[in-house]
TORROVEX-204846 format. One record per residue (C-alpha): x, y, z negated; residue number from 1. Coordinates in Angstrom, 2 decimals. Each point is the difference from the previous one (the first is absolute). Layout:
{atom {X,Y,Z},NUM} ...
//
This chain:
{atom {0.00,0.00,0.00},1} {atom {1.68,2.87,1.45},2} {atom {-0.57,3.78,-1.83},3} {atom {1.21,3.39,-0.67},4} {atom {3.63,0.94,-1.19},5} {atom {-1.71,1.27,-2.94},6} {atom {-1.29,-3.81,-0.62},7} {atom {2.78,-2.31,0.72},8} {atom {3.08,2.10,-2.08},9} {atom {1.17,-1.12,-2.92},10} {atom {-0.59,2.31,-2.93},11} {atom {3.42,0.58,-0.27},12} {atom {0.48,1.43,3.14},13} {atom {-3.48,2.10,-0.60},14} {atom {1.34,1.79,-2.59},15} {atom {3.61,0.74,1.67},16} {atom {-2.04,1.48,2.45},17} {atom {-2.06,1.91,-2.43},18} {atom {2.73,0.96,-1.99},19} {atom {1.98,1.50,3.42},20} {atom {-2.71,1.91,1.47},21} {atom {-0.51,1.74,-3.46},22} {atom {3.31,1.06,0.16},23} {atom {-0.18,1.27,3.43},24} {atom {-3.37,1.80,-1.70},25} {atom {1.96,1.67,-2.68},26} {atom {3.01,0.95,2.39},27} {atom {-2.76,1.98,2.11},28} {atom {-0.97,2.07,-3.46},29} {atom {3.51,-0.18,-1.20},30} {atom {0.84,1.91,4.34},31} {atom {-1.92,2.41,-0.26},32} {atom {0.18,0.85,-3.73},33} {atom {4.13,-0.44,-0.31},34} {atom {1.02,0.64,3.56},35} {atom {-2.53,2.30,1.85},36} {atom {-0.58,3.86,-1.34},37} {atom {-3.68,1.59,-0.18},38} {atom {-1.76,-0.80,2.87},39} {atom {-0.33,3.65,1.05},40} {atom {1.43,3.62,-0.47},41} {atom {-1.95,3.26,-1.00},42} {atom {1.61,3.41,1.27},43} {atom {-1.27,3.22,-1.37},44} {atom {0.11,2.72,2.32},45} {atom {-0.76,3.86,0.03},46} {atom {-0.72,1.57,3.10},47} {atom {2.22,2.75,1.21},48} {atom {-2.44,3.20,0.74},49} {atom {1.95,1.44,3.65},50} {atom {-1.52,3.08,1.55},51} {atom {-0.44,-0.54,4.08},52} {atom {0.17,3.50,1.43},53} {atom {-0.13,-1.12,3.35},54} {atom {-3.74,-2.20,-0.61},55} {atom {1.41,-2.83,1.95},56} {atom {-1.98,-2.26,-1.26},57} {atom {2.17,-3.45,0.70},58} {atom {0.77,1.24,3.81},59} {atom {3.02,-0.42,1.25},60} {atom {2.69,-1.42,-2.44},61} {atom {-0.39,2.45,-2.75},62} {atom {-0.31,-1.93,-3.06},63} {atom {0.09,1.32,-3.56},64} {atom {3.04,-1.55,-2.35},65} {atom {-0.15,0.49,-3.57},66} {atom {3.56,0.27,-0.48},67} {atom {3.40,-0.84,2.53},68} {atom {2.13,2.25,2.03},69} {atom {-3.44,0.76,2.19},70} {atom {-2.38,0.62,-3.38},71} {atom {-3.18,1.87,0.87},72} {atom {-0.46,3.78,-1.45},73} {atom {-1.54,-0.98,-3.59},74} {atom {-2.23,1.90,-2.62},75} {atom {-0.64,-1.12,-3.29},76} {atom {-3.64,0.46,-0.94},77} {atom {-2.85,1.45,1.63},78} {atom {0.54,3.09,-2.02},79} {atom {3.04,0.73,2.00},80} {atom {-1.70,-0.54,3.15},81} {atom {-2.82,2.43,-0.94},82} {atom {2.86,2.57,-0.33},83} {atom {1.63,-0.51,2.76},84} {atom {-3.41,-0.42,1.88},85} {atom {0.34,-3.20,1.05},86} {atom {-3.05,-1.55,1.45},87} {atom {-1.00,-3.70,-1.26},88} {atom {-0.19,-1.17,3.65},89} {atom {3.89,1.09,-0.03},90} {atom {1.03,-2.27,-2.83},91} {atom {0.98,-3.75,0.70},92} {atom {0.67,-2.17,-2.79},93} {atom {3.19,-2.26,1.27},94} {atom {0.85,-3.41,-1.24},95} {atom {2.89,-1.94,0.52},96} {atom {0.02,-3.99,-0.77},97} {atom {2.68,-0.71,-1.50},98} {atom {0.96,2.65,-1.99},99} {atom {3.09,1.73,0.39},100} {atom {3.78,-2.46,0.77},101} {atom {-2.50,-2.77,0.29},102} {atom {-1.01,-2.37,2.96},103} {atom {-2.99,-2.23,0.44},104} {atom {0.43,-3.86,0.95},105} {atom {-1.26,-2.57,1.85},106} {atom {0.30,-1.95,-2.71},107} {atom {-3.04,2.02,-1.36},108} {atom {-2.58,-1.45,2.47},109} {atom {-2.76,2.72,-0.92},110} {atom {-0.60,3.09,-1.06},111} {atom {-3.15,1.50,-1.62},112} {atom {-0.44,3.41,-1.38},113} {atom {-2.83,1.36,-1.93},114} {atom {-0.88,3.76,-0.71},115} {atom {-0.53,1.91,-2.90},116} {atom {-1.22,3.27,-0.50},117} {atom {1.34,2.55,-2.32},118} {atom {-3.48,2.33,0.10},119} {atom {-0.04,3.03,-1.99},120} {atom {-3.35,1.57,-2.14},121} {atom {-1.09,3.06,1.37},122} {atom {-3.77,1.55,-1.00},123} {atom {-0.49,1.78,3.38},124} {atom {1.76,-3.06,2.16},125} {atom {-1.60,-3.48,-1.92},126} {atom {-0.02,-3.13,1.62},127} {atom {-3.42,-0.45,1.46},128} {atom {-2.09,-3.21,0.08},129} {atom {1.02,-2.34,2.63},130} {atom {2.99,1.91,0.56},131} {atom {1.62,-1.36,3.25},132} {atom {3.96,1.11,0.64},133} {atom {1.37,-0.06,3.72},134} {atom {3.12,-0.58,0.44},135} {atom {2.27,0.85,3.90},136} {atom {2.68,-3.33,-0.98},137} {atom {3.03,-0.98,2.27},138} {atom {2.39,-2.95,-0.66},139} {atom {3.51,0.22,1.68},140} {atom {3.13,-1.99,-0.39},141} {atom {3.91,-0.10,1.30},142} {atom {3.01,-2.35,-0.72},143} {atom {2.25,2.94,-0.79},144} {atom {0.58,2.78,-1.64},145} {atom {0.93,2.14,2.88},146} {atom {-2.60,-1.62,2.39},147} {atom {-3.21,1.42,0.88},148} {atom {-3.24,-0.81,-1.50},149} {atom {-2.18,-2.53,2.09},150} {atom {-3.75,0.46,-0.48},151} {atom {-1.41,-3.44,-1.43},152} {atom {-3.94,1.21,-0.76},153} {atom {-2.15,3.00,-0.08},154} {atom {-3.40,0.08,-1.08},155} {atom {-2.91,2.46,-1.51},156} {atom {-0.73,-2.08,-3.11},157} {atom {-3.20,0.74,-2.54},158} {atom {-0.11,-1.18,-3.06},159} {atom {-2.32,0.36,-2.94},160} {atom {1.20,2.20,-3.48},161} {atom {-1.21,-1.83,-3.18},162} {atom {1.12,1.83,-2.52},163} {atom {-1.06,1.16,-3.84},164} {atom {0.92,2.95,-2.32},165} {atom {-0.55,-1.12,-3.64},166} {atom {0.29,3.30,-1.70},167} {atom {-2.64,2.75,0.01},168} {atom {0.00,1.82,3.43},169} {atom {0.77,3.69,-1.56},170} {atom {2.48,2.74,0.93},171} {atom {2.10,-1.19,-3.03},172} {atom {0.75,-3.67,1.96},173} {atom {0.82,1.85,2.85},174} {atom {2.78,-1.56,1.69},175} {atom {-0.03,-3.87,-1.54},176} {atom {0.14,-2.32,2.88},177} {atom {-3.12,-2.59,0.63},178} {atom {0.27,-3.49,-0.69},179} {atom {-0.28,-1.32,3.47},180} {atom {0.39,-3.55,1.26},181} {atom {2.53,-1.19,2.37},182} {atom {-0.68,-0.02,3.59},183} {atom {0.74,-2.56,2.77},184} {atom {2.61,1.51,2.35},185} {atom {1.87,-2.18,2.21},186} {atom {1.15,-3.54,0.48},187} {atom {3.06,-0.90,2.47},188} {atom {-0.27,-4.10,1.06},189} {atom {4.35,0.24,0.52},190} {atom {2.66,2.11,-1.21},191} {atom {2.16,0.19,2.87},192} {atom {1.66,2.99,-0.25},193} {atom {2.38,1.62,-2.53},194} {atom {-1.96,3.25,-0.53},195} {atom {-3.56,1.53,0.03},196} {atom {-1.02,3.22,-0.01},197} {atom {-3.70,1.16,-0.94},198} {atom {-1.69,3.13,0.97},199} {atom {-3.52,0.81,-1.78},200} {atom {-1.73,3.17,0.78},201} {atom {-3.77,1.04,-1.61},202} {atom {-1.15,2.16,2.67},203} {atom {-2.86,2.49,-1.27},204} {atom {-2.94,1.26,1.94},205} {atom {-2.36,1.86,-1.60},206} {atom {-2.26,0.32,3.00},207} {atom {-0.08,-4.19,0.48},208} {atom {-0.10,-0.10,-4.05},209} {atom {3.59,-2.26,0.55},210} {atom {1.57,-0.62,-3.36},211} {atom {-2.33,2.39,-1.94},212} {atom {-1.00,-0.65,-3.19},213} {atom {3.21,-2.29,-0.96},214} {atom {1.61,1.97,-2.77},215} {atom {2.78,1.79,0.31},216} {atom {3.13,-2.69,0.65},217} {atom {3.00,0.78,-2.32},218} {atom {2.13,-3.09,1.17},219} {atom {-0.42,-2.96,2.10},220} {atom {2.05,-3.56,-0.86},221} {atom {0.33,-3.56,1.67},222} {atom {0.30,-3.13,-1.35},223} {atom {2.33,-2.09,2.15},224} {atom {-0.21,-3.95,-0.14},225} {atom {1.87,-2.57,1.62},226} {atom {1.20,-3.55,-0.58},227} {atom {3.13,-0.23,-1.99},228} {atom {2.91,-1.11,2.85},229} {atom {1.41,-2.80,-2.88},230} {atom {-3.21,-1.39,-0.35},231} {atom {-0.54,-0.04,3.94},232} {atom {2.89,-2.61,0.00},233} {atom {-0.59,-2.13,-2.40},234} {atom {-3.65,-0.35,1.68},235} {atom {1.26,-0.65,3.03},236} {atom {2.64,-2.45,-1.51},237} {atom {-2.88,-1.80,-1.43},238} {atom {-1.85,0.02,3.40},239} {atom {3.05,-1.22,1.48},240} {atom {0.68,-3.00,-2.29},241} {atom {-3.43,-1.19,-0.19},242} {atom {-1.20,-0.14,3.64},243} {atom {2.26,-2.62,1.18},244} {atom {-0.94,-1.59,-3.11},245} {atom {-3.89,-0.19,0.42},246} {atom {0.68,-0.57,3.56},247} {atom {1.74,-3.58,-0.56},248} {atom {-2.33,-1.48,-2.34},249} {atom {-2.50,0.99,2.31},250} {atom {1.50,-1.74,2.84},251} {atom {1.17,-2.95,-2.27},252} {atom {-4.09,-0.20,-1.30},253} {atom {-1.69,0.17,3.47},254} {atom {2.62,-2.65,1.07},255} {atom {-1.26,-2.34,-2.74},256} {atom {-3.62,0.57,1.14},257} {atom {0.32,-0.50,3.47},258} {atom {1.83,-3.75,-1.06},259} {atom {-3.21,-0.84,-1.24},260} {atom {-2.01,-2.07,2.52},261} {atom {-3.45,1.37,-1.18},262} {atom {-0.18,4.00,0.72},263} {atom {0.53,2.53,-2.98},264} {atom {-2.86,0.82,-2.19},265} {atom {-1.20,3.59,-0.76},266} {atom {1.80,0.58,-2.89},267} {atom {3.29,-1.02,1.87},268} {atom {-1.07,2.25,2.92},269} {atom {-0.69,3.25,-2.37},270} {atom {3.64,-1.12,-2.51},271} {atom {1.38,0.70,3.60},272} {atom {-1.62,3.09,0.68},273} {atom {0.83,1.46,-3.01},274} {atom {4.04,-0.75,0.63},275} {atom {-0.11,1.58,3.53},276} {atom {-1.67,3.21,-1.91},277} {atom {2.50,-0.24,-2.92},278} {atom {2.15,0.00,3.10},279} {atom {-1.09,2.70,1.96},280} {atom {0.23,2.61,-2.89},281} {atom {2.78,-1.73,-0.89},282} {atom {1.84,1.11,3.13},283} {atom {2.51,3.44,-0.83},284} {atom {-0.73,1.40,3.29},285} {atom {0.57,2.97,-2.58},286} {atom {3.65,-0.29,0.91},287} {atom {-0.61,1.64,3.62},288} {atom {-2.04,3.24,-2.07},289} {atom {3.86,0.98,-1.22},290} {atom {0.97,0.12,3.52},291} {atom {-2.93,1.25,2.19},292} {atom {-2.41,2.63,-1.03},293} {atom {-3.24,-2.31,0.01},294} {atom {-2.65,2.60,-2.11},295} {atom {-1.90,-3.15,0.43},296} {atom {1.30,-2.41,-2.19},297} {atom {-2.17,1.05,-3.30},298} {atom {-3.14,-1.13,1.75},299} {atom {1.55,-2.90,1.42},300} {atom {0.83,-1.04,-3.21},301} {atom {-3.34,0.53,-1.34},302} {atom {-1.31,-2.41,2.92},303} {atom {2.51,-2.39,-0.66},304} {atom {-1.06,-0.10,-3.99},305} {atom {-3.87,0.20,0.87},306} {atom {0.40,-3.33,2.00},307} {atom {1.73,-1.73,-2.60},308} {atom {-2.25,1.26,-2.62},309} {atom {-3.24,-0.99,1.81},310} {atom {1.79,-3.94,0.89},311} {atom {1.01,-0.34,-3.98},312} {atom {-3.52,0.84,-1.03},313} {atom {-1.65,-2.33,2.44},314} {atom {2.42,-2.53,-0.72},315} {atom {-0.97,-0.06,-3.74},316} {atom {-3.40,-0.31,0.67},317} {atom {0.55,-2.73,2.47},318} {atom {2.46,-2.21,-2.56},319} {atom {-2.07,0.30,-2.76},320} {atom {-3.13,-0.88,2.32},321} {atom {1.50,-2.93,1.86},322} {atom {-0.18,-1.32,-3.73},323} {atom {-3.50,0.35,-1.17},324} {atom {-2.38,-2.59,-0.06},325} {atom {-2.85,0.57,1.03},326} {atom {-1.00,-2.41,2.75},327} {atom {0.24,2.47,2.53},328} {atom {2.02,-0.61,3.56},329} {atom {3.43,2.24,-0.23},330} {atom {2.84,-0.10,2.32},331} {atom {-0.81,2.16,1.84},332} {atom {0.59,4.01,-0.42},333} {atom {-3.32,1.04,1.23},334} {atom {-1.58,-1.92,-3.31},335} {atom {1.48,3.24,-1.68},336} {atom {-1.14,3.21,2.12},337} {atom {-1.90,1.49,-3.11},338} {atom {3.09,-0.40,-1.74},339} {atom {2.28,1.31,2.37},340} {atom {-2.07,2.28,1.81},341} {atom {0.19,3.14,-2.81},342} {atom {3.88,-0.51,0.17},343} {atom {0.45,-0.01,3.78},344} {atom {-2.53,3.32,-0.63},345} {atom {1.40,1.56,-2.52},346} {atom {3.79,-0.33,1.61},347} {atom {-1.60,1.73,3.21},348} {atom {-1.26,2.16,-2.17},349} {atom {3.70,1.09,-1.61},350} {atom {0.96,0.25,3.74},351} {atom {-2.63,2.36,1.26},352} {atom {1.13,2.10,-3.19},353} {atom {3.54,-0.19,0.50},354} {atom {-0.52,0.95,3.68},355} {atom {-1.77,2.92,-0.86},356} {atom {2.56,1.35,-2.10},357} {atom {3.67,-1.14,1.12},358} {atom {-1.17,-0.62,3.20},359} {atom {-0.77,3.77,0.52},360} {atom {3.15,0.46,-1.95},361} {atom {1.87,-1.16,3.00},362} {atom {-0.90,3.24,2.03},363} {atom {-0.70,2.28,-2.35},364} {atom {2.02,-0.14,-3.84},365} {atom {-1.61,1.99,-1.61},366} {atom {-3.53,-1.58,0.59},367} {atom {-1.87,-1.26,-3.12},368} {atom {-3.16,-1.87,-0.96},369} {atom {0.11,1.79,-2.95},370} {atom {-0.04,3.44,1.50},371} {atom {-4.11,0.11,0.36},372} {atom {-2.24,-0.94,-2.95},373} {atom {-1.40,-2.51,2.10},374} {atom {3.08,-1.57,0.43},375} {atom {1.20,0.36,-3.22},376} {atom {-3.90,-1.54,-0.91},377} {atom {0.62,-3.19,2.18},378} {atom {3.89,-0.50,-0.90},379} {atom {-0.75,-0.17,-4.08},380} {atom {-3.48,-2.17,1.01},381} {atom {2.19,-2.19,1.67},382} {atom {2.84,-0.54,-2.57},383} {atom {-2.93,-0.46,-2.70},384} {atom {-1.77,-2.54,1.96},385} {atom {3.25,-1.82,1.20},386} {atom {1.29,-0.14,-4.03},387} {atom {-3.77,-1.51,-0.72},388} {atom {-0.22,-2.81,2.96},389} {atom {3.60,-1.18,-0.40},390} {atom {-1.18,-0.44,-4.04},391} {atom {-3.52,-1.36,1.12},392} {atom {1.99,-2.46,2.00},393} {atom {2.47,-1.01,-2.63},394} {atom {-2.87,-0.68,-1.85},395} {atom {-1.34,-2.46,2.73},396} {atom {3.00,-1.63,0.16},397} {atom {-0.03,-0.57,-3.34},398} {atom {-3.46,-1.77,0.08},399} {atom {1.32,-2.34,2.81},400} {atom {3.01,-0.85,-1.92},401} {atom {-2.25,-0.53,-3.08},402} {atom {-2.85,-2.17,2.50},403} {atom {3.50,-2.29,0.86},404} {atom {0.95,-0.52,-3.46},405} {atom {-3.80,-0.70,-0.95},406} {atom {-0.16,-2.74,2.96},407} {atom {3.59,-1.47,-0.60},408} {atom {-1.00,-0.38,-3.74},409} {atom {-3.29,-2.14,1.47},410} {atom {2.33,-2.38,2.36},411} {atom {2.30,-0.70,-3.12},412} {atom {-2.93,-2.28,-1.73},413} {atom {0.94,-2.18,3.01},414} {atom {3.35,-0.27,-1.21},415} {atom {-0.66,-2.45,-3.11},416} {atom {-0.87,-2.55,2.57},417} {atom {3.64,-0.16,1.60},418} {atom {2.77,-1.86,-0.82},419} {atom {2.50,1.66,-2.43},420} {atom {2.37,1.01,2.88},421} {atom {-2.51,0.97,2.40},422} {atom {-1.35,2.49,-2.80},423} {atom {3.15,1.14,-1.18},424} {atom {0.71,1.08,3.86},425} {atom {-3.25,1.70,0.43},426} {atom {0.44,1.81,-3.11},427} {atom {2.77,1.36,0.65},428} {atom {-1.04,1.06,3.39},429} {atom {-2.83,1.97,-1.62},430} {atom {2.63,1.90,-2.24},431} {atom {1.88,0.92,3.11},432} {atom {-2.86,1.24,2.20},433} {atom {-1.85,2.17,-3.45},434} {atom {3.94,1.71,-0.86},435} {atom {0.07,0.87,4.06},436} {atom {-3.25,1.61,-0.34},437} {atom {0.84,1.82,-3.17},438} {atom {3.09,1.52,1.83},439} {atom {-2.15,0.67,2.60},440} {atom {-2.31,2.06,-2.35},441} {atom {2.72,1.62,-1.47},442} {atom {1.44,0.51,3.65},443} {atom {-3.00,1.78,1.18},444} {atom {-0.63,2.01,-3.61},445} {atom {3.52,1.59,0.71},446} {atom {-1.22,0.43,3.84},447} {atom {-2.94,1.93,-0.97},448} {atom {1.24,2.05,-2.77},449} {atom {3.17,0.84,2.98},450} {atom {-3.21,0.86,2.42},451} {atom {-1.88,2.46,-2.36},452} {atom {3.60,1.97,-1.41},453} {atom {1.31,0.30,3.86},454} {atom {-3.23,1.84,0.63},455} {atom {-0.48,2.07,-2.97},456} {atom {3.50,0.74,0.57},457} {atom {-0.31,1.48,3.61},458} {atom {-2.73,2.63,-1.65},459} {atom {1.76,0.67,-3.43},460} {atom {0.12,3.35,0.43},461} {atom {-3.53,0.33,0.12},462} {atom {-1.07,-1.60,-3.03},463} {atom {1.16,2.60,-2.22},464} {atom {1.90,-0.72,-3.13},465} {atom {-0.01,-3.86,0.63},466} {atom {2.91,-1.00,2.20},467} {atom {1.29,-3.63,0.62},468} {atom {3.25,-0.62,0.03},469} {atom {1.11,-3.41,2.33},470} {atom {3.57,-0.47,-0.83},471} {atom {2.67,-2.08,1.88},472} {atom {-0.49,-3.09,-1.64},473} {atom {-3.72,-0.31,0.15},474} {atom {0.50,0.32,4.19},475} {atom {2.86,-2.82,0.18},476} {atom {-1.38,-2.17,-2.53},477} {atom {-3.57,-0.07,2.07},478} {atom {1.81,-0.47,3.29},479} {atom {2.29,-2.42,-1.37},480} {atom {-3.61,-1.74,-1.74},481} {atom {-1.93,-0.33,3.37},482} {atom {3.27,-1.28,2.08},483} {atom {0.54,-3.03,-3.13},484} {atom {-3.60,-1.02,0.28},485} {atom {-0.36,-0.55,3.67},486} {atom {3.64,-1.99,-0.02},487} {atom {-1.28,-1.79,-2.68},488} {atom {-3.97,-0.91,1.56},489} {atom {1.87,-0.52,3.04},490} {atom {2.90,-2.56,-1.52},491} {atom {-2.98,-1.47,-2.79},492} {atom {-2.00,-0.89,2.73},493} {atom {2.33,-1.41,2.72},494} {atom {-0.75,-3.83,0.35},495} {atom {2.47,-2.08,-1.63},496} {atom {1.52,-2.93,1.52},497} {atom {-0.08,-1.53,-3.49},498} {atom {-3.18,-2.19,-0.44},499} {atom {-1.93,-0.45,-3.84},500} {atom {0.27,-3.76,-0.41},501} {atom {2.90,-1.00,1.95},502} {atom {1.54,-1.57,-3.49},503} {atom {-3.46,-1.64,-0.48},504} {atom {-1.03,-3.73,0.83},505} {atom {-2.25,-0.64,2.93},506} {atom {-2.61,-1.42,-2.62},507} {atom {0.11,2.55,-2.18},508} {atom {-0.45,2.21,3.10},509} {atom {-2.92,-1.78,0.88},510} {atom {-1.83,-0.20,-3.59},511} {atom {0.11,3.98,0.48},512} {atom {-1.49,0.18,3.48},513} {atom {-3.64,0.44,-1.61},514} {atom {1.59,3.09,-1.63},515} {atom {1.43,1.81,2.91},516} {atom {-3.13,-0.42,1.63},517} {atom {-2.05,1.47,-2.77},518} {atom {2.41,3.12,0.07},519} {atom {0.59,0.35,3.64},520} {atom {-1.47,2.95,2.03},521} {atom {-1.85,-0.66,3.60},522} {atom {3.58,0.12,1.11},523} {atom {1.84,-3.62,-0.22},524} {atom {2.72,-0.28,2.52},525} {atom {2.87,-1.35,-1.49},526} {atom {1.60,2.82,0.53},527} {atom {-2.42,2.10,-1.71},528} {atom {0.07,3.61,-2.26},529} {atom {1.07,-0.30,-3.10},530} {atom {-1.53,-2.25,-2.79},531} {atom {-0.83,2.93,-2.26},532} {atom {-1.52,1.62,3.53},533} {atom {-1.68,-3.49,0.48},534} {atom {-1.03,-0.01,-3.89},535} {atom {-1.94,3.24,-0.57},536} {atom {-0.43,0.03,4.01},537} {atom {-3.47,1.84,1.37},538} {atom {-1.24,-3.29,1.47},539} {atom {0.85,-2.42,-3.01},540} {atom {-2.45,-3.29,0.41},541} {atom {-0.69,-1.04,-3.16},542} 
//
């Protein structure tokens, strides 16, 4: 009687196993806690104020730089401009990213920069109701110092002042700044380049009521954000290692399969599905994004992860359901289309969301879904609603894995009946297949709890005071955690040339022949899944 991996190995060698691929689990924390730095970098920045006498408005090549041999003509305050009768359409407040004897990377991969608005009190100039700011942005960037600046983007952008003044609004508070929240700005898919420069002008127009009503602007600062370059490599390291990795004991599984002279089973099929998508994400095509300037690569990583999350989710729904009983016909993955039909929905879902953000992105930087209130609306609807399915189905899983157990529990009063080997052998098997599916609660707990921080961590900054902090070793140990489980399903549930009874007499094979038919599935080729498959099997006969 032929069976799983999983079946056949001595406990001995189980627990090797076990033991290994725990340590391989605590090197992934041990990476990214000991090895990597923070994920990501915060860079304060206050913008330059320059004073554009000529109105050129981002024709041409004249660019505004904070500071260098070719520094714009600068003012300190609006007070000095009101002396000097400067105009607010004259004034350009000038960023440059990095700041000053610094370059950007590579290495960094990204770079995301939110805005924050120093907004002075004023009794005749208050920030009205549904204040909206417009802002005349341009993105440039250059390799050198003495180069010219290259324009990247230019765009009128809109965006939406939320802001509150706790003290009394009287003369006597005149001048304390509003507590305003911060403000999507831009988001760059590569950082190719060594330097960028940012322009931001807040054209007024009475006449068109343009940037009326805003307050009167004392100061205007970025918040730059990119992925740390050390941590970049040691990702990619990972990614590196692990691909060729995956990719072998995938080969070495499907190779077992197709030995087999009956044809692989649905949960074979989907184990196999689930390696090519630990593979394809697993792939560090991320390499090339040092190299080339591909502003595409954060959305194509996005895809890459949606795909793999929707396969792991349908695969746990189809292992634990290809062992139920419950009499009713599996093996096949339409059986499950109410099952897997939310997931395949909800991952299009993530895609049509992702598209309408970074997808813009591509063509426009500093686009954002959380520019309009209807936007903003849909974006925190959607990260509440993903956080409550991905629990909702965690809590389904949980009732499948508890339905197994349940039935499992009912085929062990058949055990009594068998002789003392036989039952020592099945029992055993059952203590295998319940610790799997205990790691593969506590495999999919850590999955979801990953799911719901990497969203709430996209939005932090608008969730007020409450910010989540993902550190190094929470993003290594995870990867490391999904790439262990598949090689493990994958090397668990290869057949095994060793066969259960081998060491046995013929005659005592025979007196148990009753038994394997009680406990055998609709499937009986000789070949067949495994026994624990064939014992808690959808189509058991009794």
């Amino acid at each position: 009687m032929a069976g799983a991996i999983i079946e056949n190995m001595s406990t001995k060698k189980l627990v090797i196993v076990g033991v290994i691929l725990l340590l391989f689990q605590a090197f992934s924390f041990m990476v990214g806690g000991l090895i990597a730095p923070s994920p990501t970098t915060a860079v304060n920045y206050l913008a330059t104020k320059c004073v554009d006498t000529a109105k050129t408005h981002h024709k041409g090549s004249n660019w505004f730089m904070p500071w260098g041999s070719d520094q714009c003509s600068k003012i300190r305050d609006f007070d000095e401009a009101m002396a000097k009768r400067i105009e607010a359409n004259n004034i350009v407040f000038a960023v440059h990213i990095p700041q000053q004897h610094r370059e950007m990377s590579a290495w960094f991969q990204f770079m995301l920069v939110i805005l924050q608005l120093d907004i002075a009190f004023k009794m005749h100039n208050q920030i009205e109701d549904g204040a909206l700011i417009t802002m005349d942005v341009g993105l440039a960037y250059r390799d050198s110092t003495v180069s010219e600046w290259t324009e990247m983007a230019h765009s009128l952008e809109h965006r939406k002042l939320s802001c509150n003044f706790t003290a009394k609004k009287t003369f006597e508070n005149e001048g304390r700044y509003y507590d305003c929240d911060l403000l999507p700005f831009m988001e760059v898919g590569s950082v190719a380049h060594k330097y960028y420069l940012l322009n931001i002008r807040i054209p007024v127009n009475e006449r068109k009521k343009v940037n009326i009503g805003i307050g009167e602007i004392k100061d205007i600062r970025l918040v730059s954000i990119h992925q740390n370059g050390g941590f970049t490599k040691v990702w990619f390291a990972m990614k590196t290692f692990l691909t060729p990795s995956v990719l072998i004991i995938m080969i070495w599984y499907w190779r077992r399969i197709t030995q087999m002279t009956r044809p692989p089973v649905l949960l074979e099929k989907i184990i196999f599905a689930l390696g090519i998508s630990m593979t394809f994400i697993n792939m560090p095509v991320e390499w090339f994004s040092v190299g080339f300037n591909w502003t595409w690569m954060l959305l194509f990583g996005d895809i890459r992860q949606g795909i793999f999350y929707a396969m792991l989710l349908s695969f746990w729904i189809v292992f634990c359901g290809e062992h139920l009983m419950d009499q009713t016909e599996r093996n096949r993955f339409s059986v499950y289309w109410k099952q897997v039909g939310p997931i395949v929905f909800g991952s299009f879902c993530l895609f049509i969301f992702d598209m309408c953000e970074r997808g813009v992105q591509l063509k426009n930087p500093f686009y954002s879904i959380w520019a309009s209130d209807v936007g903003t609306e849909l974006a925190m609807a959607f990260i509440i609603v993903a956080g409550i399915c991905a629990c909702l189905y965690f809590l389904f899983l949980c009732f499948m894995v508890f339905q197994v157990f349940r039935n499992i529990s009912g085929k062990r009063s058949s055990l009594p009946a068998m002789t003392k080997a036989r039952r020592l052998h099945y029992e055993g098997l059952i203590f295998r297949f319940k610790f799997l599916m205990l790691v593969t609660l506590a495999c999919a707990a850590m999955t979801v709890i990953f799911f719901i921080i990497s969203q709430v961590n996209e939005g932090h900054w608008h969730w007020g005071d409450y910010t989540v902090q993902v550190n190094s070793a929470f993003f290594t140990g995870i990867y490391g955690m999904w790439n262990l489980y598949v090689f493990a399903l994958m090397f668990l549930y290869a057949p095994s040339h060793k066969r259960y009874g081998d060491e046995q007499s013929s005659a005592d094979q025979a007196g148990n022949s009753g038994e394997d038919l009680h406990l055998t599935t609709t499937i009986t080729h000789a070949d067949g899944p495994t026994e624990i498959y064939k014992l808690t099997g959808k189509g058991a006969q009794e």
